[in-house]
C-alpha positions as CSV (number, residue, x, y, z in Angstrom):
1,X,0.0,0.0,0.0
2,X,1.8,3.3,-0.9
3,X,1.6,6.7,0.8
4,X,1.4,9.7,-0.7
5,X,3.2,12.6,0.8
6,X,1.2,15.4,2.0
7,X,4.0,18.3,1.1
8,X,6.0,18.1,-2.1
9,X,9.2,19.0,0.1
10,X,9.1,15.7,1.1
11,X,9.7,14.6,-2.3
12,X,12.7,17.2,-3.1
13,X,14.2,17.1,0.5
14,X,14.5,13.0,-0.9
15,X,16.3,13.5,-4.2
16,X,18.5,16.1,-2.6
17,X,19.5,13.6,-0.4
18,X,19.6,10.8,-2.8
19,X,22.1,13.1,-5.0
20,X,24.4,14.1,-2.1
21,X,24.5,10.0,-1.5
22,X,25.6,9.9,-5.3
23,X,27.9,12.0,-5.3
24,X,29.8,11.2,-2.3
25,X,30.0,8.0,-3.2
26,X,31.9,9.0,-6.5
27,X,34.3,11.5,-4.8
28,X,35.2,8.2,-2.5
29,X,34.8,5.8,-5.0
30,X,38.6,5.8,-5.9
31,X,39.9,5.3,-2.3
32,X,37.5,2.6,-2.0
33,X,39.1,0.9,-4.7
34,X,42.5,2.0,-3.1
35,X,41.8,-0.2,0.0
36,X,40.3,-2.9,-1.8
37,X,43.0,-3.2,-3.1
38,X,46.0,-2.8,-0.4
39,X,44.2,-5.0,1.1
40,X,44.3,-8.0,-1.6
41,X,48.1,-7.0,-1.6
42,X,48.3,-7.5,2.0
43,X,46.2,-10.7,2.0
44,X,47.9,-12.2,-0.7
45,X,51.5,-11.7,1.0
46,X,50.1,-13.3,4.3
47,X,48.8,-16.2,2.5
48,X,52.0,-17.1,0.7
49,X,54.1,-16.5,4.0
50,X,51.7,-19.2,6.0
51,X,52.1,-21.7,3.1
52,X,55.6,-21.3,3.2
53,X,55.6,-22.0,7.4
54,X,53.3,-24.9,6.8
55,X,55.5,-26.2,3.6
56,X,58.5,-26.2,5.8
57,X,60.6,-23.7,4.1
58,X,62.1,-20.0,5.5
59,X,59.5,-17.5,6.1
């Protein structure tokens, strides 16, 4: 069952805030991707220095 707003401010005081979302998320977008992927790095270095302690070799 929808609602209808009683006030079109509603309506505009929603897409305003929908567009801030929007555009935050953009202007972050590229360190998000930068600890995405520092973090693969880091995860990826941790996992080949466990196999090497379980394989036997020098860590």
């Amino acid at each position: 069952m929808a609602t209808k707003s009683k006030s079109d401010w509603g309506n505009i005081f929603s897409l305003f805030s929908i567009c801030i979302a929007i555009v935050s998320i953009g202007y972050c977008f590229p360190y998000i991707l930068g600890i995405i992927e520092s973090g693969w790095e880091r995860s990826s270095r941790a996992i080949a220095y466990f196999t090497r302690i379980i394989r036997g070799g020098t860590a």
